[in-house]
Phi, psi and omega in degrees: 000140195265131170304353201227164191306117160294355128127140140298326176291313201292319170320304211293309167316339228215339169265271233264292195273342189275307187081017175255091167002293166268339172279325159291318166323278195311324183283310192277333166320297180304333216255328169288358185249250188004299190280014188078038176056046193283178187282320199290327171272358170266015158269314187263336168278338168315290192300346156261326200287350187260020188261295187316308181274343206260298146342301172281359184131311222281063210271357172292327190287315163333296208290321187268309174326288200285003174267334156247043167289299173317253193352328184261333007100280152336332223245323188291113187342169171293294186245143185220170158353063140067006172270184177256125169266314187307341186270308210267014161257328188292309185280000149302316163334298191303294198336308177262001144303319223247319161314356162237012148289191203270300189282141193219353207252343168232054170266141113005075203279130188231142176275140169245159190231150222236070190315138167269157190213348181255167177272315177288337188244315177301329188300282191303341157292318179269348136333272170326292199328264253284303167314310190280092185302147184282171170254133176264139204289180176068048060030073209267357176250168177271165161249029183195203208010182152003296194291293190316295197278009140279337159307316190307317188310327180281308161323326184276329219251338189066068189240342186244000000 
């Protein structure tokens, strides 16, 4: 039995090889409703989803996403569930720096990468990967829940 969430392996995972966004959303959502709306997975899910909008154009929303993932974030140890939190809040930092300057349109889009720090979670990650199909990031519908499968379903019947 794994300490760790399935998942949280799959965000991380879903972050770090995929670089798909909308798919970190999607996973750490459930998993932040499951746990009572803890701060700490609405936070690292803030930082894909202001990972996600800040990729497509959208940098006031990326900006506000990702400032407030810091708000939420800033308060939680240097290492947690077993990631370095302390690198990928400081380089979320840069982010919403460079995202309020002035000239804003010639900031640069950088994929962030999310460190393992524990050993027992890198096993298990890498475990999944081999399960888990990659994704191609920028995915702009969902591929689960309530939505998708009533789209598939319409879709089955020939309706859409």
């Amino acid at each position: 039995m794994s300490i760790y969430e399935p998942l949280y392996i799959d965000y991380l995972i879903y972050f770090n090889r995929d670089q798909d966004y909308f798919e970190c959303h999607e996973v750490l959502e459930e998993l932040w409703l499951e746990r009572n709306r803890n701060s700490l997975y609405k936070g690292l899910l803030q930082i894909a989803v202001g990972l996600y909008h800040f990729r497509n154009g959208n940098l006031r929303g990326g900006t506000m996403m990702l400032q407030s993932s810091l708000d939420l974030l800033e308060p939680y140890p240097a290492t947690i569930l077993g990631i370095d939190l302390g690198t990928l809040v400081r380089d979320v930092q840069e982010i919403v720096k460079e995202l309020s300057l002035s000239d804003v349109q010639s900031v640069t889009y950088r994929d962030l990468s999310i460190r393992i720090v524990d050993e027992v979670l890198e096993q298990e990650i890498s475990r999944r990967s081999l399960e888990l199909k990659p994704n191609i990031p920028q995915r702009r519908s969902p591929t689960r829940g309530r939505i998708y499968e009533e789209k598939m379903k319409a879709m089955d019947q020939g309706k859409i």
